[in-house]
N, C-alpha and C positions, 0 to 999 in steps of 0.2 A: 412510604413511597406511594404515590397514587397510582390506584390499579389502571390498569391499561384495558377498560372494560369498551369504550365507545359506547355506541350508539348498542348494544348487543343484549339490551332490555327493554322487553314492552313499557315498564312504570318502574319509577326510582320513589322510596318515601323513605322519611326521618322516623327513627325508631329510637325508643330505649331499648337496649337486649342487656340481658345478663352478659357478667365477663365469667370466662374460661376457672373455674375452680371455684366460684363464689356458690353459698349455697341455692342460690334462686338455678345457675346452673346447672348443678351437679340435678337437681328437682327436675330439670326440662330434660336432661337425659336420661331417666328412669319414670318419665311420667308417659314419654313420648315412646318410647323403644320397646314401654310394655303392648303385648297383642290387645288392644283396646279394640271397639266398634267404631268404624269410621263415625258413625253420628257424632261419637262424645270426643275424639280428639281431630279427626280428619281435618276439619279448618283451620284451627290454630298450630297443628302441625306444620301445614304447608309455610303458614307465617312463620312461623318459631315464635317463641315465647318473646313478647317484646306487648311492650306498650304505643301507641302512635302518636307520635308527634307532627308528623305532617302526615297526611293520609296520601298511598301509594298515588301518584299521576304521571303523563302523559308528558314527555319535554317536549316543549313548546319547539317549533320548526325554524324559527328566530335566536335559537338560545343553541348554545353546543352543552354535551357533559363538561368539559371542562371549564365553560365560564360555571355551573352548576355545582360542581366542585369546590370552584372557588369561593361564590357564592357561602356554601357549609360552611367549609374553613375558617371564611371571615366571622362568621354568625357565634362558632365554638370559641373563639377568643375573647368575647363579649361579657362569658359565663365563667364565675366561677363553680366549680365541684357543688352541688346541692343538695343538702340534705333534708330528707324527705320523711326520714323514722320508719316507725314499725308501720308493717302492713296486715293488713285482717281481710279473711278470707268474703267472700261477698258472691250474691246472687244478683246479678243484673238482668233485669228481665226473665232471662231461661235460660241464662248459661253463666258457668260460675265464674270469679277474676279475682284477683288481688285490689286491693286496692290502698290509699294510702289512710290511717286511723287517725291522722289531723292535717287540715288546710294548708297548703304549703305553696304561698304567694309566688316562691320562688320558680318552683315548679311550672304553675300556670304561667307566668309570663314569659320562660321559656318555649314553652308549647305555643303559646301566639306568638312569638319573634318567628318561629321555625317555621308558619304556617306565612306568616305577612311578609317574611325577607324572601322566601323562596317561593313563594305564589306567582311573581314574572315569570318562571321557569316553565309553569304548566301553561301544558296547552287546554283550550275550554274542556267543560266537562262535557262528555257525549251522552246522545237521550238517552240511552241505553241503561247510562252508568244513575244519570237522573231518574228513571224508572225505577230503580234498582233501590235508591236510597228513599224517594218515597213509598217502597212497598210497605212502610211503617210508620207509621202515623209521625209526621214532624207537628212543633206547633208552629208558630208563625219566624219566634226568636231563629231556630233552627233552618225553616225555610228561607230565612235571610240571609244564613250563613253561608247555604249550599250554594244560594246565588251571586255572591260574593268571592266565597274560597270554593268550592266546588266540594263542600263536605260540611255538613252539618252541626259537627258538634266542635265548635271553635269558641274560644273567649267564656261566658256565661254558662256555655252549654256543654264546654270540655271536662270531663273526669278522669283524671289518668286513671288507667285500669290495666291489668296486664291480665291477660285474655285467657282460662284454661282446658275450657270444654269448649264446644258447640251444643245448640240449644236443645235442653232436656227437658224432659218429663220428669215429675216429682219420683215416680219409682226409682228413672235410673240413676236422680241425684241421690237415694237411699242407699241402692247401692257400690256407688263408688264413695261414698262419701267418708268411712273408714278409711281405706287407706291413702285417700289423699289428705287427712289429716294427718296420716302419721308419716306421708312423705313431707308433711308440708312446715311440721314442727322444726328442722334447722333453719326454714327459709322465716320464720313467724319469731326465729328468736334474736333477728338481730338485725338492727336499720338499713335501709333503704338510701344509700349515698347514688348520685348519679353523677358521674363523672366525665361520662362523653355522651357524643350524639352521634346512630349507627347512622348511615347512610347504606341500604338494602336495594337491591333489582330484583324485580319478579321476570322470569323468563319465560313467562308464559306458558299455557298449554297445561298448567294445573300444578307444575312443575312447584317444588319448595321455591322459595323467598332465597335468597342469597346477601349474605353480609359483606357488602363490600370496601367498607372502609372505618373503621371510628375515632370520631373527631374529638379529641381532649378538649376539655374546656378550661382553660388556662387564664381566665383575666384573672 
């Protein structure tokens, strides 16, 4: 049944999340709920564990949640279930992720369907948010993107990655790095199916991410 949320979200974005009991799951409820330092999990707590498929935006003043909605829906029928295999743990930049251990065409072209079907929906990106994405060096590919989709790492430039810390220094990846190996060992032993598309509200104010619907992908 679709949630009866309205207009009651700063930004709506497409996510992969773990399902309820799977081991990536059970990983985000003991990775998240231990007393960490805000630095190493604060940001990707707020998101939840999830990958990005369409980066959080703005619905467009033109558009309602429900044609929005609809929109998802039709996009999740397109896809069948995708398999994506094992995942290996990875340092991006300065902050650690999952990531996938081979190419998975399928993958990617879902991630642009979800960015190019649902991109009428947003509204432009604001300087702010533009500020915000070049405070790190783009190259050009990605500068095109941002001006295009209103987020950078789209098509060529997209990696699914599932997000675990915020950005570290090499000591404190020393030290966490134990035991996120050995929470990480059920989630490392077994493939990576992707079976729907979440659709998320951030409520602003710093407030966690909220999952609000997930779309089976059924072709």
């Amino acid at each position: 049944m679709k949630p009866k949320i309205g207009q009651d979200y700063s930004r709506y974005g497409l996510y992969f999340k773990p399902k309820a009991g799977s081991a990536l799951a059970e990983f985000e409820d003991k990775w998240f709920a231990a007393n960490r330092p805000n630095e190493i999990i604060g940001i990707p707590k707020r998101y939840g564990l999830h990958a990005t498929l369409k980066a959080p935006f703005k619905l467009d003043e033109q558009h309602s949640f429900d044609e929005l909605f609809a929109a998802i829906k039709q996009l999740s029928v397109d896809f069948s279930p995708i398999y994506v295999g094992a995942l290996a743990q990875r340092k991006i930049e300065s902050f650690l992720a999952l990531v996938p251990k081979s190419n998975c065409p399928d993958l990617d072209q879902l991630a642009f369907d979800c960015v190019r079907m649902i991109d009428p929906y947003r509204a432009p990106i604001e300087a702010r948010e533009l500020e915000r994405r070049r405070a790190v060096s783009l190259n050009l590919e990605e500068e095109k993107m941002l001006a295009q989709w209103g987020y950078p790492y789209v098509k060529d430039s997209f990696r699914f990655h599932i997000t675990l810390t915020g950005n570290l220094h090499e000591k404190q990846v020393e030290n966490i790095q134990p035991e996120l190996d050995d929470l990480l060992k059920p989630v490392l032993s077994e493939p990576l199916i992707i079976e729907d598309i979440c659709l998320v509200g951030d409520p602003g104010e710093g407030k966690p991410f909220r999952l609000l619907e997930r779309f089976s992908l059924t072709k």
